[in-house]
Backbone atoms as SQL, in Angstrom:
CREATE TABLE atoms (id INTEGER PRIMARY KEY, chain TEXT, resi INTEGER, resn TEXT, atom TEXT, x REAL, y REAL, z REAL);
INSERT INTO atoms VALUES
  (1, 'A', 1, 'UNK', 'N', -33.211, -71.086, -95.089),
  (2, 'A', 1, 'UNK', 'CA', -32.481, -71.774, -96.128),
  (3, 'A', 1, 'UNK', 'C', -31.482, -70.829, -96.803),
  (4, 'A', 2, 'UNK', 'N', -32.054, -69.380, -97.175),
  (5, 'A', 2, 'UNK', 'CA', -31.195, -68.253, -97.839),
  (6, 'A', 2, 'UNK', 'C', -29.628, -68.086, -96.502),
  (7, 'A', 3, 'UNK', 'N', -29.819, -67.571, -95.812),
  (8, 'A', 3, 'UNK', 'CA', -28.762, -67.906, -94.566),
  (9, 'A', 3, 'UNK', 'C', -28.025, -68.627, -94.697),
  (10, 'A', 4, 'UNK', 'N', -28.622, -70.499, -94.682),
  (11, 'A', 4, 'UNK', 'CA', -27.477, -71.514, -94.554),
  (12, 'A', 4, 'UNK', 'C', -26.813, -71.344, -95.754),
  (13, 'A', 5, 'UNK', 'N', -27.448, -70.964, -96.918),
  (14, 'A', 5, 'UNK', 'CA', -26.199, -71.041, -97.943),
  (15, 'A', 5, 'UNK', 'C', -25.171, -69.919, -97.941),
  (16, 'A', 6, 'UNK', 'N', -25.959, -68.916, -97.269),
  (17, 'A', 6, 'UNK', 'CA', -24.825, -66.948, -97.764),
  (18, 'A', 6, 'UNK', 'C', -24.223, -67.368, -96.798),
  (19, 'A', 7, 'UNK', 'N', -23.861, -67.945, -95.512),
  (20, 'A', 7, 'UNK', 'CA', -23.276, -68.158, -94.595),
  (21, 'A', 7, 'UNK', 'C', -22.142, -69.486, -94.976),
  (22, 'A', 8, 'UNK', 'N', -22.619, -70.292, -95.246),
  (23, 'A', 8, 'UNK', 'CA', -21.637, -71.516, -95.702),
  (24, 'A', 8, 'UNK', 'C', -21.052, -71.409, -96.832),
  (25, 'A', 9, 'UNK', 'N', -21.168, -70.605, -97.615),
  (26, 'A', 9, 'UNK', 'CA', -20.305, -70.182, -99.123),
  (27, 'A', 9, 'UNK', 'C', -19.575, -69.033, -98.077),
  (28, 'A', 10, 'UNK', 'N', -20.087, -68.200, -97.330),
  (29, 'A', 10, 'UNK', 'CA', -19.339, -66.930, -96.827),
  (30, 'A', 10, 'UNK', 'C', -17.883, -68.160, -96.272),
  (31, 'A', 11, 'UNK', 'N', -18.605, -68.772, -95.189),
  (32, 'A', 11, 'UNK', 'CA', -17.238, -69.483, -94.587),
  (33, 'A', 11, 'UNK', 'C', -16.156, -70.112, -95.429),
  (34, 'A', 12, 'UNK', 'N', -16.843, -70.900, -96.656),
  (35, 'A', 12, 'UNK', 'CA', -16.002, -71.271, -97.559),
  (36, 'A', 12, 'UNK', 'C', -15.134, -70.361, -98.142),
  (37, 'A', 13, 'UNK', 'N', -15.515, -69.155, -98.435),
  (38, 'A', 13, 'UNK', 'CA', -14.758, -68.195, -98.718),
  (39, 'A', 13, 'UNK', 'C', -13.489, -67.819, -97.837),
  (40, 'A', 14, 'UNK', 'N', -14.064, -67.633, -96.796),
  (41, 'A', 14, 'UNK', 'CA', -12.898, -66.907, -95.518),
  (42, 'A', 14, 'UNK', 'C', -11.956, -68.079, -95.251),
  (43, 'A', 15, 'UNK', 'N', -12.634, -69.625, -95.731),
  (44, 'A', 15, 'UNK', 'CA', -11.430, -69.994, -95.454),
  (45, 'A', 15, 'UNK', 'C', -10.204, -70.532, -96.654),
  (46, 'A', 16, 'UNK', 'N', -10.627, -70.333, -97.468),
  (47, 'A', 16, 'UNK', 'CA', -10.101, -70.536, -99.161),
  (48, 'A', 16, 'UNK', 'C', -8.920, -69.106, -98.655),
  (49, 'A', 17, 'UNK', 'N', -9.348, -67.881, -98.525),
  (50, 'A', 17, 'UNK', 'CA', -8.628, -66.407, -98.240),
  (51, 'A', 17, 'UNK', 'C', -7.621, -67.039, -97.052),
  (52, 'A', 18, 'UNK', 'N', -7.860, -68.028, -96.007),
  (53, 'A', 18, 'UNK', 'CA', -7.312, -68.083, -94.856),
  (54, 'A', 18, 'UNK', 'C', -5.977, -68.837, -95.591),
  (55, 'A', 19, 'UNK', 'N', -5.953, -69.376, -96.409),
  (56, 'A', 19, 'UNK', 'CA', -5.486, -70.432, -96.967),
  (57, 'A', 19, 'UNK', 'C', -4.532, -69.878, -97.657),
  (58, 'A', 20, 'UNK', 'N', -5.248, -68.984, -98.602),
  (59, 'A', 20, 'UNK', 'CA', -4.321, -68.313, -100.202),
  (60, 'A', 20, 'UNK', 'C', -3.751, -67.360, -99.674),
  (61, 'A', 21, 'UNK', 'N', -3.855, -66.503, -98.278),
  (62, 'A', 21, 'UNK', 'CA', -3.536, -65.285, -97.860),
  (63, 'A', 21, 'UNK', 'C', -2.436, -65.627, -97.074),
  (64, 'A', 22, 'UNK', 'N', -2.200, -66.613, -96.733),
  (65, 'A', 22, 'UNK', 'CA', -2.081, -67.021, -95.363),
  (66, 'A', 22, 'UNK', 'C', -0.612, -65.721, -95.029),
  (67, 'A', 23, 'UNK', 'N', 0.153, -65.751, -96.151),
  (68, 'A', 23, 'UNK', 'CA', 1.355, -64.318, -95.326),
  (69, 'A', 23, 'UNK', 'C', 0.935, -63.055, -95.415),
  (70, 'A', 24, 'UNK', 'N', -0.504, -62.512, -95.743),
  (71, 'A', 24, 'UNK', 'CA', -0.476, -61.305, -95.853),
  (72, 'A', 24, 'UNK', 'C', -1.678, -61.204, -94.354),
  (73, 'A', 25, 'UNK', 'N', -2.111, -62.704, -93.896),
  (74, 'A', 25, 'UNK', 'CA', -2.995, -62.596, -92.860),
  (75, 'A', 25, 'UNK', 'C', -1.740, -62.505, -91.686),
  (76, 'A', 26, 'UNK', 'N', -0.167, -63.312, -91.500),
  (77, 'A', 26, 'UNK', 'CA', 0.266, -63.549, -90.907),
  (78, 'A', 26, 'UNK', 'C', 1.297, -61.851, -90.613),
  (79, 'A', 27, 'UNK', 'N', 1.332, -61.215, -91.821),
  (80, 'A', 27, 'UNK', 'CA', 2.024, -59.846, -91.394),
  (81, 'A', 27, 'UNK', 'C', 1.080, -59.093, -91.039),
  (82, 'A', 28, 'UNK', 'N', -0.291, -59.289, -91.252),
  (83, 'A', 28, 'UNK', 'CA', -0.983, -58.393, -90.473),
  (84, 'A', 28, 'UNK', 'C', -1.306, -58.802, -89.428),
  (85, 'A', 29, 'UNK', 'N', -1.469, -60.288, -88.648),
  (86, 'A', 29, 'UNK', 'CA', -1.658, -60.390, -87.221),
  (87, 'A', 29, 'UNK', 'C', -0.260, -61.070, -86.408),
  (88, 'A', 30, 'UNK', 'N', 0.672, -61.006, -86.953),
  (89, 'A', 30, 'UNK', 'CA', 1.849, -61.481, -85.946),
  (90, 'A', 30, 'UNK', 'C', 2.311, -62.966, -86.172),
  (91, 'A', 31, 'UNK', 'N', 3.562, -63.290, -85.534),
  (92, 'A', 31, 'UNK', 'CA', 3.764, -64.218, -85.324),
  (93, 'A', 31, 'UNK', 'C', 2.903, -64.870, -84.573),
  (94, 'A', 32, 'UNK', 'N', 2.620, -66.411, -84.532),
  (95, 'A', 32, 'UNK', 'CA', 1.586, -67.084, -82.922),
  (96, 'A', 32, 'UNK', 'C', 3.243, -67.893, -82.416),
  (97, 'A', 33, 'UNK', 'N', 3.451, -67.226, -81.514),
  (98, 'A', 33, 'UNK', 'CA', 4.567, -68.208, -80.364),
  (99, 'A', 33, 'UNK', 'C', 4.424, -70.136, -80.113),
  (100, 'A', 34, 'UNK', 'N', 3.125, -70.141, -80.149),
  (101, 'A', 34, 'UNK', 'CA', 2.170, -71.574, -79.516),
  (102, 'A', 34, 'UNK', 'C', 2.624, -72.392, -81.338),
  (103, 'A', 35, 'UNK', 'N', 2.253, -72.172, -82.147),
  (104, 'A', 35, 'UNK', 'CA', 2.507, -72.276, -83.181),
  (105, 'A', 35, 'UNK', 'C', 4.108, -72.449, -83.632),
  (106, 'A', 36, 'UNK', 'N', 4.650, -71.354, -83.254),
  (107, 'A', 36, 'UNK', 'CA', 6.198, -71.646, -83.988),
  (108, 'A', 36, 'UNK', 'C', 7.046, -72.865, -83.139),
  (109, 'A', 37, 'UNK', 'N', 6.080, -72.539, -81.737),
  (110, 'A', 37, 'UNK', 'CA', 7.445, -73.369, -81.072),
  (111, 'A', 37, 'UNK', 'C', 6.970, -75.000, -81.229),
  (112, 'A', 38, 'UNK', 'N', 5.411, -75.511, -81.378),
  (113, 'A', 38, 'UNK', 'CA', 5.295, -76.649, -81.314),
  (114, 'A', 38, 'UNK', 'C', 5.220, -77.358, -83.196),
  (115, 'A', 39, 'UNK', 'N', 4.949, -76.766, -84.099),
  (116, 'A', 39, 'UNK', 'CA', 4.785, -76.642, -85.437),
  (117, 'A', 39, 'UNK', 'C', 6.273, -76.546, -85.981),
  (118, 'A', 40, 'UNK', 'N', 7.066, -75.836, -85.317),
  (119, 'A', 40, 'UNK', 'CA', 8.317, -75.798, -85.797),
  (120, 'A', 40, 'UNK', 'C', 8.546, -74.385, -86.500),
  (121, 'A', 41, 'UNK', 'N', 9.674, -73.854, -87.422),
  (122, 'A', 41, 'UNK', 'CA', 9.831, -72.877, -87.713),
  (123, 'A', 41, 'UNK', 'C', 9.173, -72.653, -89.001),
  (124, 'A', 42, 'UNK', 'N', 7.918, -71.122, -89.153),
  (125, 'A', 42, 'UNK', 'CA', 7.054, -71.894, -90.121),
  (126, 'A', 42, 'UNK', 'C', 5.979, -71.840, -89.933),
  (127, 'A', 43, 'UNK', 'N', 5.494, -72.242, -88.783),
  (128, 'A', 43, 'UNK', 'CA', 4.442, -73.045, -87.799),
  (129, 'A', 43, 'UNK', 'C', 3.260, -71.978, -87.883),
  (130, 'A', 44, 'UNK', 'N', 3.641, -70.545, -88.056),
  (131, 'A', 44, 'UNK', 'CA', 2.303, -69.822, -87.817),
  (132, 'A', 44, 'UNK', 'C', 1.475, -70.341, -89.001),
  (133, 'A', 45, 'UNK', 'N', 2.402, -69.911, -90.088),
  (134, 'A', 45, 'UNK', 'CA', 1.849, -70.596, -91.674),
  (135, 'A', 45, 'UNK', 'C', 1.008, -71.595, -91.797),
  (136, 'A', 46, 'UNK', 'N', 1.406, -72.645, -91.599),
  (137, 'A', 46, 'UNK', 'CA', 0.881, -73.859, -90.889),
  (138, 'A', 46, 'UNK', 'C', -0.609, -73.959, -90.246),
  (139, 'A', 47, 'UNK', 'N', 0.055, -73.241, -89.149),
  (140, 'A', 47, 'UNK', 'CA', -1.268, -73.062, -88.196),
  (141, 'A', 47, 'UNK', 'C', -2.861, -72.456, -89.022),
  (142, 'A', 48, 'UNK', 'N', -1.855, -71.349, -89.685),
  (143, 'A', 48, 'UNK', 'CA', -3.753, -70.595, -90.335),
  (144, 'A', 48, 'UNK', 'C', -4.083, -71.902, -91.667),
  (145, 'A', 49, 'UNK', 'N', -3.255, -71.841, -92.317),
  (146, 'A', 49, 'UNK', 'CA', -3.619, -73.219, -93.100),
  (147, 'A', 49, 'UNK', 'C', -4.442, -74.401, -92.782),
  (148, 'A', 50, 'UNK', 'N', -3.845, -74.387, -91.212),
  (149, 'A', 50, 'UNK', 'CA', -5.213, -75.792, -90.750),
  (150, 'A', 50, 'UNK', 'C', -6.594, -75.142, -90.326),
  (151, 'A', 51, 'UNK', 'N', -6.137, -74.222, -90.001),
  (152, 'A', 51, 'UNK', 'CA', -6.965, -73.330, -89.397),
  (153, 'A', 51, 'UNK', 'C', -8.466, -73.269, -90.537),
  (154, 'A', 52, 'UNK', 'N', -7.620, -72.509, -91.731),
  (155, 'A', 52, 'UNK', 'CA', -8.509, -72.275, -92.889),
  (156, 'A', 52, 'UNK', 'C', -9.243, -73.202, -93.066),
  (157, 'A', 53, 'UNK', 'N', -8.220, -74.747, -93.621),
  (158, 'A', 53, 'UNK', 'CA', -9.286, -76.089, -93.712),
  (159, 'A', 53, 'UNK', 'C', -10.221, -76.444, -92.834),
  (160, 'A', 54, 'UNK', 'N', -10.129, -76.529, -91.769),
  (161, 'A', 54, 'UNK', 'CA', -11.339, -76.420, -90.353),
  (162, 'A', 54, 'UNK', 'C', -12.576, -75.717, -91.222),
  (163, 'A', 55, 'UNK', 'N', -11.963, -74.160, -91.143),
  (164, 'A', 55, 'UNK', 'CA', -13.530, -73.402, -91.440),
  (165, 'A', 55, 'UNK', 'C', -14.145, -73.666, -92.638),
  (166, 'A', 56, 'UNK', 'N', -13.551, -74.142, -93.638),
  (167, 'A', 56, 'UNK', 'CA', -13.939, -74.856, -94.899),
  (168, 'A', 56, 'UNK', 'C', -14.895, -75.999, -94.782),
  (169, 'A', 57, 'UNK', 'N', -14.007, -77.119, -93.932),
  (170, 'A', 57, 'UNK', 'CA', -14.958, -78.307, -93.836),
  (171, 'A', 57, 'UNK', 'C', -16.539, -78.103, -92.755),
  (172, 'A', 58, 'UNK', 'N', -16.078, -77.261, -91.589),
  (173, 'A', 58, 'UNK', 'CA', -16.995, -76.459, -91.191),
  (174, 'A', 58, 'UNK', 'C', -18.410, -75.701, -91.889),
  (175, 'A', 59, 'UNK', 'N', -17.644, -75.126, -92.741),
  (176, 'A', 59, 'UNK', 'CA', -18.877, -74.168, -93.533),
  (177, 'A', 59, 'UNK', 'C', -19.613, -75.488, -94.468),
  (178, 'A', 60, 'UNK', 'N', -18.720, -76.271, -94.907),
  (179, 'A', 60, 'UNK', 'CA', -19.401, -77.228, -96.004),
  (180, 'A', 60, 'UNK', 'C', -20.550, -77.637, -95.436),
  (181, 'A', 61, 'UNK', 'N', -20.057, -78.544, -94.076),
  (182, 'A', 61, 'UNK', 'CA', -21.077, -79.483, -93.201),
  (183, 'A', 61, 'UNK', 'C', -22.523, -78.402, -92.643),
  (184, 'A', 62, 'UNK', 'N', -21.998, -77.427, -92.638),
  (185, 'A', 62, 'UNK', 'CA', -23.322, -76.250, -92.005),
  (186, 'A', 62, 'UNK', 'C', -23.779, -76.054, -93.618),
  (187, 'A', 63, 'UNK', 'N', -23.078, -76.109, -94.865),
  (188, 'A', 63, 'UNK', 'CA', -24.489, -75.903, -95.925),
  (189, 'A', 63, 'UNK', 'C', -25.174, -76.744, -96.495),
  (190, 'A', 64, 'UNK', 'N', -24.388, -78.164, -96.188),
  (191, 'A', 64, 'UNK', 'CA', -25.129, -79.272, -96.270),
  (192, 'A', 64, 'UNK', 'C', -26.228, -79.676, -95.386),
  (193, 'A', 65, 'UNK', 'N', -26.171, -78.857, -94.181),
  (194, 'A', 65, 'UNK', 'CA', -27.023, -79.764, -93.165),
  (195, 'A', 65, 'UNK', 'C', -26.493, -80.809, -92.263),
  (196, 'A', 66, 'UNK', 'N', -24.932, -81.105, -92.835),
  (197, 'A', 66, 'UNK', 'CA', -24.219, -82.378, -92.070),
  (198, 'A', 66, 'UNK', 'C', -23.552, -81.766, -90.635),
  (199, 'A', 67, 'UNK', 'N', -23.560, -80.327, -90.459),
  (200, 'A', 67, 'UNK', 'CA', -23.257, -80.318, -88.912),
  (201, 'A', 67, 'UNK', 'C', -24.367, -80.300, -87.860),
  (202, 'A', 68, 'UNK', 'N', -25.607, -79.814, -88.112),
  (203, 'A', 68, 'UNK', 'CA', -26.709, -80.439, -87.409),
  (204, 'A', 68, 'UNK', 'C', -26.624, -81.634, -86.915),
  (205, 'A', 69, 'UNK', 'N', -26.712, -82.468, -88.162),
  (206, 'A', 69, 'UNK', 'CA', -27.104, -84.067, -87.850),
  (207, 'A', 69, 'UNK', 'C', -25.698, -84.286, -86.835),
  (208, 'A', 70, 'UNK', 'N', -24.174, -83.790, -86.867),
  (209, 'A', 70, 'UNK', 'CA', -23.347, -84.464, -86.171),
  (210, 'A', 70, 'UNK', 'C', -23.856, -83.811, -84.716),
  (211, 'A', 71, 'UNK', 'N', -23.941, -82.255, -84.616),
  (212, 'A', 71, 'UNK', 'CA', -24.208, -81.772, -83.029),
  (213, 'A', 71, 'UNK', 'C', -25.418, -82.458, -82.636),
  (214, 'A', 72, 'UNK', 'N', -26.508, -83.254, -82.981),
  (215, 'A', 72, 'UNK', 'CA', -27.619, -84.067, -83.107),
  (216, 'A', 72, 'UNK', 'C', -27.160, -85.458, -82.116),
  (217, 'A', 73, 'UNK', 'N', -25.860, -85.604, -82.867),
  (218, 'A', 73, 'UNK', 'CA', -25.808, -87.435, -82.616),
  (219, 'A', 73, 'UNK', 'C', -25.011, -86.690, -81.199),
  (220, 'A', 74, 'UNK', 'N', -23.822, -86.072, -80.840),
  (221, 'A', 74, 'UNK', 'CA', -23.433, -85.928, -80.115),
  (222, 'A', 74, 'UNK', 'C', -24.085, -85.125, -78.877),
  (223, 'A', 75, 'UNK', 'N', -25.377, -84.839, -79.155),
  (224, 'A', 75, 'UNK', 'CA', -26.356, -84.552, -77.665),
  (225, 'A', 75, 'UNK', 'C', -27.073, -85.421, -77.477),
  (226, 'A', 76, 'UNK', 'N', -26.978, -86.753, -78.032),
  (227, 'A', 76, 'UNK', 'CA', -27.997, -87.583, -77.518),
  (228, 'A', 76, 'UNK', 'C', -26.940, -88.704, -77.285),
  (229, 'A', 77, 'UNK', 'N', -25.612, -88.412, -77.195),
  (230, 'A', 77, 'UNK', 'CA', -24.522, -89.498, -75.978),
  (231, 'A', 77, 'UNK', 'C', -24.592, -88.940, -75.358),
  (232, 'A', 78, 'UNK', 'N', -24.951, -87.460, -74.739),
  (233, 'A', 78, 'UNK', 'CA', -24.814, -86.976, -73.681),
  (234, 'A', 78, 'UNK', 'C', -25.631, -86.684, -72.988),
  (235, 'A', 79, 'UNK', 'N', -26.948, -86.614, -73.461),
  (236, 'A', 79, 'UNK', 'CA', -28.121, -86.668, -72.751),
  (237, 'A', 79, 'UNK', 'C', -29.377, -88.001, -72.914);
């Protein structure tokens, strides 16, 4: 239980930073090519921004317990 929360506040964190940082993450790792050219000019920005929200809604659902229950429903369409 100690885990799911230091871990899902951790993610919430990294991605709040992914978010608020996003040009000091983008001069320290580069332009993304895949990004500028389909996102438009801009696009890396962009990119970690969605990026960030992902690991946000991510971390939420893992401290709630709500990504279990979804990887749950989606192994039992498949098996």
């Amino acid at each position: 239980m100690f885990s799911r929360i230091f871990w899902g506040i951790l993610g919430i964190i990294v991605g709040f930073l992914m978010i608020y940082k996003n040009v000091s993450l983008v001069s320290f790792t580069g332009k993304n090519s895949w990004a500028e050219k389909f996102l438009g000019p801009g696009g890396t920005f962009t990119f970690y921004k969605i990026i960030g929200i992902l690991v946000i809604v991510v971390a939420f659902l893992y401290l709630t317990g709500g990504l279990n229950n979804i990887i749950t429903s989606i192994q039992y369409l498949w098996f």
